[in-house]
C-alpha positions as MATLAB code, in Angstrom:
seq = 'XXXXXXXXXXXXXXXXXXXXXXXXXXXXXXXXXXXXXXXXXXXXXXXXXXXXXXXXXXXXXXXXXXXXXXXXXXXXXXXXXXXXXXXXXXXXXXXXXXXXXXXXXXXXXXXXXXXXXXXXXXXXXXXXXXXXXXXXXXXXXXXXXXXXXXXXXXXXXXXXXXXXXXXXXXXXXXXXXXXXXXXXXXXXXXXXXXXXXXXXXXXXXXX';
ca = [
     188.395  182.350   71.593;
     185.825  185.182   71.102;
     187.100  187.140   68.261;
     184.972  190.276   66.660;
     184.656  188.227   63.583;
     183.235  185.426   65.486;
     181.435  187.757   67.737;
     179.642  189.243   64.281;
     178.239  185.683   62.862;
     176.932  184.897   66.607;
     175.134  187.783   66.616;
     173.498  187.362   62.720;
     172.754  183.560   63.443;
     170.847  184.422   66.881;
     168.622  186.866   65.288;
     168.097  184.803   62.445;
     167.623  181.526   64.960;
     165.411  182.577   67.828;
     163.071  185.925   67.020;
     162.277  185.772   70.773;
     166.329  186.244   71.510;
     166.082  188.560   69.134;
     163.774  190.875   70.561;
     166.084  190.101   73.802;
     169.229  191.479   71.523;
     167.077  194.476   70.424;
     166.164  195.623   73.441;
     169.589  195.256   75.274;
     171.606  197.075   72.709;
     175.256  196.563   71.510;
     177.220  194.519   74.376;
     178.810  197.550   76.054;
     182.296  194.998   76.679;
     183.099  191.290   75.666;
     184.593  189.123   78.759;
     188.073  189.330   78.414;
     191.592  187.233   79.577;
     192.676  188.871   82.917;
     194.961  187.266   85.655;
     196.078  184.166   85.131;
     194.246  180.870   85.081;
     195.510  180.208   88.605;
     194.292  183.806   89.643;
     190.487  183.568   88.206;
     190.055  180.349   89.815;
     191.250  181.557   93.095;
     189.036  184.672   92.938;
     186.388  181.985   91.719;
     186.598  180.213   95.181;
     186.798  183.533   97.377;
     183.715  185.022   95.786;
     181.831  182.378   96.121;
     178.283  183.168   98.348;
     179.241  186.900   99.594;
     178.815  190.543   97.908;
     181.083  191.280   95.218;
     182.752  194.479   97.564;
     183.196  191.698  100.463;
     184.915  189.416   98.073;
     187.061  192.417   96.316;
     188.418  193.018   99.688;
     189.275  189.602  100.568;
     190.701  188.456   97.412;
     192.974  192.249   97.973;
     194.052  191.240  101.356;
     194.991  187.688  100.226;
     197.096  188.854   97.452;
     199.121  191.387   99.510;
     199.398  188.336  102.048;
     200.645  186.037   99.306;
     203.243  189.169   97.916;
     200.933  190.818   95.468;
     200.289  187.822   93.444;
     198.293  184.403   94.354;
     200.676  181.318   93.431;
     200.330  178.141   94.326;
     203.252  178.070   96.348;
     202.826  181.169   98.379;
     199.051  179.627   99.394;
     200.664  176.026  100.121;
     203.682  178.088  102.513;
     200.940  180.335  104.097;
     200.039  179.911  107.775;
     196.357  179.300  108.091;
     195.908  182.217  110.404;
     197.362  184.823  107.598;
     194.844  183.757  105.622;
     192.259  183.754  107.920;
     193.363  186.860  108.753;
     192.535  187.802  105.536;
     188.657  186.869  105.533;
     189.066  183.554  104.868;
     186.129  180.985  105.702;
     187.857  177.527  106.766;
     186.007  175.810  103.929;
     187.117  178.686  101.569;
     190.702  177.978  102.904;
     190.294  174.339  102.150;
     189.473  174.521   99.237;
     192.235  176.781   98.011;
     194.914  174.188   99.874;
     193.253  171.978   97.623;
     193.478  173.830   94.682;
     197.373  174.570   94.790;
     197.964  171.880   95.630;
     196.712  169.737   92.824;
     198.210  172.646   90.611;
     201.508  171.687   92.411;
     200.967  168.255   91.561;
     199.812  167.998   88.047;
     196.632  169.816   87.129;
     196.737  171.028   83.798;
     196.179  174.201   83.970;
     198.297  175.559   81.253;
     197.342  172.929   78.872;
     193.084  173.635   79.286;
     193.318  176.152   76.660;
     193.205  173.289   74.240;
     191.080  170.864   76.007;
     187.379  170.497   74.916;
     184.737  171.797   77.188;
     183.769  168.841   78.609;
     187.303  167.895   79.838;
     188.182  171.307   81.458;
     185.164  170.617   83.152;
     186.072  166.994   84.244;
     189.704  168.364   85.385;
     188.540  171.752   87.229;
     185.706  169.969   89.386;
     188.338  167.143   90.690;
     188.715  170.470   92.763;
     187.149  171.002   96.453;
     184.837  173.974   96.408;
     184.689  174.291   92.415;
     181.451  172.529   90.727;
     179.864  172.625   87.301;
     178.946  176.027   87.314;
     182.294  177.723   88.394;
     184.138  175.521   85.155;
     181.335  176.960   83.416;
     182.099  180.945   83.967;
     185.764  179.957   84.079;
     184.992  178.760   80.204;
     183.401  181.816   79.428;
     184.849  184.306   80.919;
     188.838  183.023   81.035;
     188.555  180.659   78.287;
     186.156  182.707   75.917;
     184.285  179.548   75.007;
     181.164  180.053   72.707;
     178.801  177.771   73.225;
     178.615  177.238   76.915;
     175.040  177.236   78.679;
     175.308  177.318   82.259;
     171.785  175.519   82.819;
     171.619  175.509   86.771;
     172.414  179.849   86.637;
     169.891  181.116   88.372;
     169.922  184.738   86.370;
     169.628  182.717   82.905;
     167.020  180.902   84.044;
     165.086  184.159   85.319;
     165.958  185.777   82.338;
     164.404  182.810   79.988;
     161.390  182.695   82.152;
     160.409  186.680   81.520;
     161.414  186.184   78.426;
     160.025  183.255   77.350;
     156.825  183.777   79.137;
     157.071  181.013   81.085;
     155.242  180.113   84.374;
     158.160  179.223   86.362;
     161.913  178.807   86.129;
     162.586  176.423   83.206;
     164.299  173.197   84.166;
     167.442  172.263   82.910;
     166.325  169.988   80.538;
     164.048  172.201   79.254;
     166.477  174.848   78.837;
     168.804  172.906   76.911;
     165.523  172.176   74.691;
     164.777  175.369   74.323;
     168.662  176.801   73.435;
     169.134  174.244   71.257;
     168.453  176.875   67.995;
     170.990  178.616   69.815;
     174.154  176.443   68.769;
     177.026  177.132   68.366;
     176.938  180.318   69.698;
     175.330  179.844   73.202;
     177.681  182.213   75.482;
     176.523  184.938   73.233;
     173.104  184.357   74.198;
     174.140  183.872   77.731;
     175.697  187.404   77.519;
     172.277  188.929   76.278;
     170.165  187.337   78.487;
     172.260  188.366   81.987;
     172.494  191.829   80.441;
     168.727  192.121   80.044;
     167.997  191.144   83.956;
     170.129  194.999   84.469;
     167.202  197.738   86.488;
     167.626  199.791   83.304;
     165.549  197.403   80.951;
     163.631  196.017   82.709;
     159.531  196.328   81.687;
];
């Protein structure tokens, strides 16, 4: 978990590790928020699945029809009971709709949720991608941004990898291996650099 303690000897050992981060740090400025627990981890992966590929308004509406459909809350058991055209009705692609089927019902039948919390990275990984519809990269922001992990770097996001290429200097997107290379100074407080880097692809600083 991402404490302000923790969050303080990130921040020193970045600067002190990387002076091109650094310069990344400088010009971003203080994170204006850290990523913080909301919902449920049934919830966030839910919304995971639904905003998957749209806008971010399309998916706020969906993901608000879909809870007043399931009786203000998304449990496993109201999406299993659920008539597929409800949640259709509520903007629901059919793969989208498979995959949350899927997803309650593996919670219904033994997926861990309540126990990844204490799980190593690697494991909550394993567990979450046994999932239709959730890959590497959605267990990777559910670490982050549910889980508060610290040194998670999502190699195949594309805004990281545009973010290390301006910043870097680099000819073209850096592959993942080359990423990892490069982030390696960066243990064990990659997230933190994660944050930084997103926050630097924002209109405002850009050169």
């Amino acid at each position: 978990m991402i404490t302000p303690a923790a969050l303080r000897r990130a921040l020193a050992h970045l600067r002190r590790a990387d002076p091109t981060l650094a310069r990344v740090m400088g010009a971003v400025g203080p994170l204006r928020r850290r990523p913080g627990r909301r919902n449920d981890h049934f919830s966030t992966l839910v919304e995971s699945i639904v905003y998957q590929q749209i806008s971010g308004s399309a998916a706020a509406s969906i993901y608000a029809r879909l809870c007043r459909q399931c009786g203000g809350r998304v449990r496993p058991e109201s999406l299993l009971e659920a008539p597929d055209e409800a949640l259709r009705a509520a903007g629901l692609s059919r793969q989208k709709l498979a995959s949350l089927r899927d997803l309650a019902g593996r919670v219904r039948d033994g997926l861990p949720l309540a126990r990844l919390g204490r799980m190593p990275d690697e494991d909550v990984i394993a567990a979450l991608t046994t999932v239709r519809g959730i890959g590497r990269w959605t267990a990777e922001m559910f670490l982050i941004a549910r889980l508060g992990r610290l040194d998670v770097l999502p190699v195949h996001d594309y805004g990281i990898r545009k973010a290390v290429q301006r910043a870097y200097r680099l000819r073209g997107l850096p592959a993942p291996e080359r990423l990892r290379a490069l982030a390696e100074p960066w243990r064990p407080y990659r997230t933190v650099a994660c944050w930084y880097l997103w926050r630097s692809l924002e209109p405002a600083l850009k050169p």
